[in-house]
C-alpha positions as CSV (number, residue, x, y, z in Angstrom):
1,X,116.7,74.9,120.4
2,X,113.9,75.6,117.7
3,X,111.7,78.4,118.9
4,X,108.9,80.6,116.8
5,X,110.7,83.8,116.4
6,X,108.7,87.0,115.9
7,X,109.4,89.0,112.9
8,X,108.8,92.3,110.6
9,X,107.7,91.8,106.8
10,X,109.4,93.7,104.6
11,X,108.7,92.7,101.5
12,X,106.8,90.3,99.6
13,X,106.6,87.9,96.5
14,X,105.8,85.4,94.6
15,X,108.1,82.3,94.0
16,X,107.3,79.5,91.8
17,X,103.9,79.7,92.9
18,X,104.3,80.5,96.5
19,X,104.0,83.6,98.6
20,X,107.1,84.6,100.6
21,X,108.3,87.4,102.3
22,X,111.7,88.7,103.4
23,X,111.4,89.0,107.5
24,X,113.9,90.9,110.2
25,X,114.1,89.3,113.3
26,X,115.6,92.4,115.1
27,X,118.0,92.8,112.7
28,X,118.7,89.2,110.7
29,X,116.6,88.8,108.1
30,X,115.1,85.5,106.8
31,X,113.3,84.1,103.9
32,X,109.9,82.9,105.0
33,X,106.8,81.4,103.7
34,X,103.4,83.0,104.1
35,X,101.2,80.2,102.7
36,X,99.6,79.7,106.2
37,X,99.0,83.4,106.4
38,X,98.0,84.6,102.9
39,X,96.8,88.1,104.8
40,X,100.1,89.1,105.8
41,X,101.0,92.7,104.1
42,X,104.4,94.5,104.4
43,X,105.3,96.0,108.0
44,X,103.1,93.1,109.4
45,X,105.0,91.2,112.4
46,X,104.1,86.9,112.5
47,X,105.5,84.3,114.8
48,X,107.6,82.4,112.6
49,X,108.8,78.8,113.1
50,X,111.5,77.1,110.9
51,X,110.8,79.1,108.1
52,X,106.6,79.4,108.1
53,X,104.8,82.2,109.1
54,X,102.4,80.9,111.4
55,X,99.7,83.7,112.5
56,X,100.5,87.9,113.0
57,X,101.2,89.6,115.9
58,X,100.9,92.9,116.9
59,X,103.8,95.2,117.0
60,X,103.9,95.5,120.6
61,X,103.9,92.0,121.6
62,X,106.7,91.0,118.8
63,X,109.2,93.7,120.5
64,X,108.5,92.6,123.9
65,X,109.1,89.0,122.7
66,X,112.3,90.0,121.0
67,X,113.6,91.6,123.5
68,X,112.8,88.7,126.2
69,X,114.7,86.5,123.7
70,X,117.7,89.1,123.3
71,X,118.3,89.4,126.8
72,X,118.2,85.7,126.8
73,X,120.8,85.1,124.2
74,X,118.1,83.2,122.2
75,X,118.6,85.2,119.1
76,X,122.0,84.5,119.2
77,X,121.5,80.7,119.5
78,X,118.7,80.7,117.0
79,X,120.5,83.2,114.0
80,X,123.6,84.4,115.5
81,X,127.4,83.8,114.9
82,X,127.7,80.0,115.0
83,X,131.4,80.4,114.1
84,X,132.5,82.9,116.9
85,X,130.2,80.9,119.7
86,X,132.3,77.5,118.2
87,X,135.4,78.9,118.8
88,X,134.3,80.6,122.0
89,X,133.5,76.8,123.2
90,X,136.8,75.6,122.3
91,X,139.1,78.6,123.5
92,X,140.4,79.0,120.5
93,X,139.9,82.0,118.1
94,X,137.5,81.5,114.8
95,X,139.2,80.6,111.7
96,X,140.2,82.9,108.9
97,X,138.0,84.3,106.1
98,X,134.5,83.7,109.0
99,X,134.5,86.8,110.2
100,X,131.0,87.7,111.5
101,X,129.0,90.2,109.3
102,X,132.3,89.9,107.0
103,X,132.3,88.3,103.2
104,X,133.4,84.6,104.6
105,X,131.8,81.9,103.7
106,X,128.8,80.4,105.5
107,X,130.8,77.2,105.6
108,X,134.6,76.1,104.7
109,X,135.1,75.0,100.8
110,X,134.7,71.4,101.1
111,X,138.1,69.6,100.0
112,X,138.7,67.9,96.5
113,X,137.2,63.8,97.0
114,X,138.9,60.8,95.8
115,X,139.6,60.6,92.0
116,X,137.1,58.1,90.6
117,X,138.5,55.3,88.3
118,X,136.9,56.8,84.1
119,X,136.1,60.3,84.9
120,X,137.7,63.2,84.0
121,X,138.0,65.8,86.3
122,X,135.1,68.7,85.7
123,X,133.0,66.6,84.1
């Protein structure tokens, strides 16, 4: 499900020529472009949708929205622990080193590929 997510700014900068901000979206915070809402100052809220702030909100309205969505499970769908909901799925307990909120990885190490015929490996 892709759904625009209301969120806090809580700071913001310039990168290579283009305003972002860091948002918390009760309590995951994102990277997110402002360019659609140059306006936006710190402690703002905005509706956000894959990654694009898309107009402000007032405070009110973004809690009430994320707390519909909470109660919901949305917020978990959207940011939460994709590892733990996996292994929910499959019965099975989530593999080692993806603990949630712990140092893991966001994904497994991908394995070596095939040797290829006049390289060396590293190079």
């Amino acid at each position: 499900m892709c759904l625009a997510v209301p969120g806090r700014v809580l700071d913001i900068e310039e990168r290579d020529g283009t305003r972002m901000a860091r948002v918390d979206f009760g309590g995951v915070v994102k990277d997110v472009c402002l360019e659609y809402v140059p306006d936006m100052v710190v402690g703002d809220y905005a509706i956000v949708h894959v990654g694009f702030a898309l107009q402000r909100l007032d405070e009110e309205s973004a809690r009430q929205t994320l707390d519909l969505f909470e109660n919901l499970g949305v917020l978990e769908e959207e940011f939460g622990d994709a590892w733990g909901r996996a292994a929910r799925e499959a019965g099975t307990q989530r593999p080692a080193g993806t603990e949630a909120g712990g140092p893991g990885p966001a994904f497994p190490a991908a394995p070596p590929g095939p040797a290829v015929p006049g390289k060396e490996a590293g190079r």
